[in-house]
C-alpha positions, 0 to 999 in steps of 0.5 A, a space after each residue: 456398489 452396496 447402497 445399504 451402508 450410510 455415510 456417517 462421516 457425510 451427515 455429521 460434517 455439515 454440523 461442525 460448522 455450528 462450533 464457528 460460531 462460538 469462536 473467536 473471529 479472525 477479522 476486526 472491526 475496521 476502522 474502529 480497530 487496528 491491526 500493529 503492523 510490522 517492522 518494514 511494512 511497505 505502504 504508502 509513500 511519504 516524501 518529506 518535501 523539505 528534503 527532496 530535491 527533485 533529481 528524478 531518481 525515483 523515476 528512473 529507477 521505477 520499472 513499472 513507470 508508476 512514477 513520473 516528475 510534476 511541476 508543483 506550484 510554490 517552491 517547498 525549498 531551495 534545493 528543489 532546483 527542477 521545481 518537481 516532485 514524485 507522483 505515484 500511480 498506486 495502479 502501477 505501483 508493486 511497492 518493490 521499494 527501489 524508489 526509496 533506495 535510490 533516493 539521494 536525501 532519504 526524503 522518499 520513505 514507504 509509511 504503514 498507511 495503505 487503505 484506499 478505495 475509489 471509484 474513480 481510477 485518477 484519484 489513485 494517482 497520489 502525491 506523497 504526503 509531506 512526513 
């Protein structure tokens, strides 16, 4: 072992990282400024509940059981014969789009929305917002 040669290489690299802070970031600036998402970006689900009927589908379907059928108060049309619509549980949720392949009047859509943060576990379960 020879302690007499320096390490250049050790001295000098701590210093590259001053030349970051002249470029440009990587990030932006939330929610002032939004990245363009792409084609087929799968975020939240909407559901345009003049065309959904109700038949379940999107449970059936869903593998991880984040999907279940709830009762909604006011008739949203007449083809809704079960008086149900989609609740996702954003917990369970692997956003795989089976749902929406299975979905008979093509109401079940994934949208380009996907931020949410809560303290709360029980606001993660989501209606899908009427597109």
């Amino acid at each position: 072992m020879n302690f007499n040669t320096i390490d250049i290489k050790g001295i000098v690299a701590p210093f590259s990282a001053i030349g970051k802070v002249f470029e440009h970031p990587k990030t932006v600036c939330y929610p002032d400024q939004t990245k363009v998402v792409s084609e087929g970006y799968r975020g939240f689900h909407t559901n345009v509940l003049a065309d959904c009927i109700g038949c379940a589908n999107c449970q059936e379907i869903c593998m991880n059981d984040a999907i279940d059928m709830v009762s909604i108060d006011e008739d949203r049309n007449d083809r809704n014969k079960s008086g149900c619509i989609p609740r996702i549980d954003y917990g369970r949720c692997c956003w795989c789009n089976l749902c929406v392949d299975v979905c008979p009047p093509d109401s079940l859509k994934l949208g380009i929305e996907c931020i949410q943060a809560d303290a709360d576990s029980n606001n993660f379960l989501y209606y899908p917002k009427d597109k």
